[in-house]
C-alpha positions in Angstrom: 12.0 -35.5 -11.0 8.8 -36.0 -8.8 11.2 -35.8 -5.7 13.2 -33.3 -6.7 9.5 -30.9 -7.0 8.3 -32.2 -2.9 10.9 -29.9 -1.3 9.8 -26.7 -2.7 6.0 -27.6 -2.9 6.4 -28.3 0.7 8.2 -25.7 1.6 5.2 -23.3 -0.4 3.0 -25.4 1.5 4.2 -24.2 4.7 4.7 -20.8 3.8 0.7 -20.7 3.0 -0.1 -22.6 6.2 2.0 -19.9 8.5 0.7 -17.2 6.7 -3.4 -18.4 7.1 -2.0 -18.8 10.8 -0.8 -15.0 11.0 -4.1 -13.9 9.3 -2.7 -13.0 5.5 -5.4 -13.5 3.2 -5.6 -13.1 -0.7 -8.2 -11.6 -2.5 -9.6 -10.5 -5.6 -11.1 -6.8 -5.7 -14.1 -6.4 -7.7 -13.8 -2.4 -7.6 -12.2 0.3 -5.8 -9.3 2.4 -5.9 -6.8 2.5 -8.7 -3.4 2.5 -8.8 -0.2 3.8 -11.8 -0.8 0.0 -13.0 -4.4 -0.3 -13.8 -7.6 -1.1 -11.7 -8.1 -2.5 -9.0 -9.9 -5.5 -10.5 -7.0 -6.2 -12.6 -4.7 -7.2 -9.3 -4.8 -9.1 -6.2 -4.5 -8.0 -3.1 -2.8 -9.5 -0.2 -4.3 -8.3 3.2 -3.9 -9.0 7.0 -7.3 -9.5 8.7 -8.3 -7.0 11.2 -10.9 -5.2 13.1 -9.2 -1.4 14.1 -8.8 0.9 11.6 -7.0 4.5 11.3 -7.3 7.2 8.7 -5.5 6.8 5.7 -5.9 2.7 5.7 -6.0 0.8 2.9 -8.8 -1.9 3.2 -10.6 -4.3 1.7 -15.0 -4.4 2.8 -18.0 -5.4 1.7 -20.5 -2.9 0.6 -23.9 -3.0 0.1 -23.5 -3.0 -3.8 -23.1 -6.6 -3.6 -21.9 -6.6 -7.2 -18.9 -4.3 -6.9 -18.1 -6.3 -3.6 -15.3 -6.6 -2.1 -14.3 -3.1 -2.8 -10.7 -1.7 -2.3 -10.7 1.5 -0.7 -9.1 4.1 1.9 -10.3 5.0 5.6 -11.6 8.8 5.5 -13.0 8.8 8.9 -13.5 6.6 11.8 -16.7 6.6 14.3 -17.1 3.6 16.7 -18.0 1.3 14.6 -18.6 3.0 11.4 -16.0 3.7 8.8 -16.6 6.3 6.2 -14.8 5.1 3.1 -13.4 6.5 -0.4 -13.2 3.9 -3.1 -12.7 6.5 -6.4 -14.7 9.8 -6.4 -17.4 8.6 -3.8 -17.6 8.2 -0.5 -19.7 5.4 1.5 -20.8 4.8 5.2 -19.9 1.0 6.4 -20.4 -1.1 9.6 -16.6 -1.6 10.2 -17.8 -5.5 10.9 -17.9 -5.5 6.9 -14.4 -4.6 6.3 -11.7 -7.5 6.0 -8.7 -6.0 6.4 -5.7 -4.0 6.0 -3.6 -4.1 2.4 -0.1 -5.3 2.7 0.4 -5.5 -1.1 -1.5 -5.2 -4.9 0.0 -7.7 -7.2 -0.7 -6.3 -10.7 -2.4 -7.9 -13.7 -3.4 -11.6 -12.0 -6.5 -10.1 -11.4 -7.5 -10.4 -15.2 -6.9 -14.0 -14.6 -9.0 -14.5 -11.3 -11.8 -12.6 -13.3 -11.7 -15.1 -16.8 -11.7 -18.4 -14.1 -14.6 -16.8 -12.1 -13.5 -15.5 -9.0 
């Protein structure tokens, strides 16, 4: 039975390796926007890490409410290096250092379990 589980551990394995390699990440939003299935605390996100941004992106940063951190928002406007963001009903100014990346995907509802193990 062990054997019969290496294959597709190892083949999981790999998939995680390649997509590290690529730059896909997975995160845990403590705030931000929402979407038709709940918050976005209750999901995880799956991002590509990157440093150019356009209107209309969907991003993962760092704010300086460390306790609402990272925050899941959308790209307003872009200055040099500053990013004006919209996570809900406000607005916010960021360094464009501070933002992660760009969302590929929200998976729904694990996000309850990342916040009852402490992540």
């Amino acid at each position: 039975m062990i054997i019969a589980m290496r294959k597709p551990l190892g083949i999981a394995a790999l998939i995680l390796v390649l997509a590290f390699a690529f730059g896909i990440r997975v995160s845990h939003p403590h705030s931000g926007l929402k979407n038709a299935l709940g918050s976005a605390n209750s999901g995880l996100v799956v991002y590509k890490k990157s440093n150019e941004f356009a209107v209309g992106d969907k991003i993962l940063v760092t704010t300086k409410d460390e306790a609402s951190s990272p925050v899941l928002a959308i790209v307003r406007n872009v200055d040099k290096d500053v990013l004006e963001i919209q996570s809900g009903i406000a607005t916010d100014r960021i360094e464009s250092s501070a933002a992660y990346g760009k969302l590929i995907v929200m998976v729904p509802f694990i996000g309850t379990i990342a916040q009852v193990i402490g992540l």
